[in-house]
C-alpha positions, 0 to 999 in steps of 0.5 A: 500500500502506498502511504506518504508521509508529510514531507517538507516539500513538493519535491520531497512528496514527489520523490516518496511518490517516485520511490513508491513506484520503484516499489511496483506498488499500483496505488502509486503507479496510477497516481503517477500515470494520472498526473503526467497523462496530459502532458505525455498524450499532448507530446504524443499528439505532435507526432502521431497522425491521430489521437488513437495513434498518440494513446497508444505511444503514450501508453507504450511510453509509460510502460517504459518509464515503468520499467526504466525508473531506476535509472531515473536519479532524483538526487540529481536535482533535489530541489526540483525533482518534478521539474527533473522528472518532467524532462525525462518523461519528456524524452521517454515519450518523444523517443516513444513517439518517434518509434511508433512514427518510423514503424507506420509513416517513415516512407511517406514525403522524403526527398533531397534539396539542395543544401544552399536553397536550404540553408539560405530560406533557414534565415529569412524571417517568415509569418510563423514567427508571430504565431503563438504556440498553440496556434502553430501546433494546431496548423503543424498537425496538418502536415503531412507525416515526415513534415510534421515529424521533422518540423517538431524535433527540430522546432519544438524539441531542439534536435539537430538535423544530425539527431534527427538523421540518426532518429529517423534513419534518414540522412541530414539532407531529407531531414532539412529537406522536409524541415524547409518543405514544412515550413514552406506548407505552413506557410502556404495555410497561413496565406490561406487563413489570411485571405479567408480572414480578408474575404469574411471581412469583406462579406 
């Protein structure tokens, strides 16, 4: 049974919560489960082509977050042991999400540009810059598969083309390849919403 004793502090709780865990005590396991479910399934959604495909990564994800949570070390950061955990969760269920990705949809929409066009349109401003977040992960989840996953790991998780190459199991040039076709798409749906705006306005 899972009994928490009054610790000094959040982290402290949470640290007897993880430890619980390890335990392999249910109580514990499904409060875990409860707390990071949202943010697992929204990371999840960025890479998956529906909700059914981002529950079952999720799922998968924190089979292995079950599994692998002794490898988790929580004294690392003691005084943010949630704030710790989140970012392992995190990458659990990125890579999660990835594996999933590259068995269903990693042949779809991949091919070389040239490195210099690419390199050259990386550095010009463009209208997603004034996006906020939640508006350009709604617009990123209407990209085709190989541009949306390409698009998150670099622009939302911060992984380098090389990363990404390794990720995928694609080279560096299809990965900033579909990165520029991307954004160029993201580009062209917000060109569209603007003139959707205009002819309402009009109307």
């Amino acid at each position: 049974m899972l009994h928490l004793s009054p610790p000094d502090s959040a982290s402290a709780r949470f640290a007897e919560l993880l430890a619980a865990c390890r335990r392999q005590e249910r109580v514990a396991q499904r409060r875990l489960y409860a707390q990071f479910h949202g943010l697992a399934l929204s990371v999840c959604q960025r890479y998956a082509r529906d909700r059914d495909q981002a529950m079952e990564a999720a799922n998968d994800g924190f089979l292995k977050v079950f599994r692998d949570l002794g490898r988790f070390d929580d004294t690392r950061h003691p005084d943010d042991v949630l704030g710790s955990f989140r970012g392992w969760l995190k990458r659990i269920m990125v890579h999660t999400a990835i594996d999933h990705y590259r068995a269903n949809e990693r042949h779809q929409h991949q091919q070389e540009l040239d490195d210099a066009t690419l390199n050259q349109a990386a550095h010009d401003a463009t209208p997603l810059d004034s996006l906020s977040y939640d508006e350009l992960l709604a617009l990123v989840q209407r990209l085709p598969p190989a541009y949306r996953t390409v698009f998150n790991l670099s622009v939302i998780d911060g992984f380098s083309h090389e990363e990404i190459a390794a990720q995928l199991h694609i080279s560096e040039g299809t990965s900033k390849s579909n990165l520029f076709k991307a954004r160029a798409h993201l580009r062209n749906m917000l060109a569209q919403c603007s003139m959707l705006e205009k002819i309402r306005y009009v109307v």
